[in-house]
C-alpha positions, 0 to 999 in steps of 0.5 A: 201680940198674941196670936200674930204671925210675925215670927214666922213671916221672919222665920220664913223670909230669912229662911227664903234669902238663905236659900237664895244665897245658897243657891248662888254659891258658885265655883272660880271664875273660868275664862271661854276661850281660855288657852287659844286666840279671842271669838271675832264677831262681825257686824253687817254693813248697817248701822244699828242692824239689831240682829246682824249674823250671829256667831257662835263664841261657845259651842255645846260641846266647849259649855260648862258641863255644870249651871253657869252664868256670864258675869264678865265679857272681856273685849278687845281688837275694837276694829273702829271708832263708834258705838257698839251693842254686843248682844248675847244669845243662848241656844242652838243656831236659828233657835237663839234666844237673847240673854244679855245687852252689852254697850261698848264704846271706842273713840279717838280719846278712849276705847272700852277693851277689857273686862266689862261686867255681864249678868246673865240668868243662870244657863243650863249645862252643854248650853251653846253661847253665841253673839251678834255685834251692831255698831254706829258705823256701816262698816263691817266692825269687829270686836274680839270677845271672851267670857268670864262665867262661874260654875255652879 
């Protein structure tokens, strides 16, 4: 195949997924809150309300002084039966912007506490992280939450 670049399409595209590997190499997992009591956040009186009040887990101060993203969500204390729909948002309070959807679900045989896997975008350093809950229910549930993320 003379004068075919087939050679560098390869050598470029396992130059390109390199990058993107070593991109992706990442610190230990870290746990927020990691030494104190869980964030509580509460739904409004609606069901499915999408943008109950947003409360905030992780204030700039408390964010990785490094890139990081969310890879876990642990959940626990799912104050009643039903459907929830944690939503995560990043940014300062009125200035949020949504970067992950999590499903939880508790019932009379079963509830979903515990870690529950989260793929966020990488976030900026200092970034405040917050979360809004809607739920089946038009009760005020809750659901307590930590978050599991690596540094990069």
């Amino acid at each position: 195949m003379s004068g075919s670049n087939r050679g560098n399409v390869f050598d470029n595209y396992i130059k390109d997924t390199l990058g993107i590997l070593e991109d992706h190499v990442h610190k230990g997992t870290q746990l927020y809150p990691e030494i104190s009591d869980p964030v509580t956040i509460t739904a409004v009186n609606t069901a499915y309300n999408p943008l109950t009040s947003i409360s905030e887990i992780m204030s700039t101060g408390d964010a990785p002084g490094a890139l990081f993203d969310i890879h876990w969500a642990v959940i626990s204390n799912i104050s009643a039966n039903g459907d929830y729909i944690l939503r995560l948002f990043e940014g300062e309070a009125a200035s949020e912007v949504e970067i992950a959807t999590i499903s939880i679900v508790r019932n009379a045989v079963q509830s979903q506490e515990g870690s529950i896997p989260v793929q966020t975008r990488l976030i900026a350093a200092g970034t405040r992280i917050s979360g809004a809950l809607s739920s089946s229910n038009v009760a005020g549930n809750s659901i307590d939450v930590k978050l599991m993320l690596h540094e990069y």
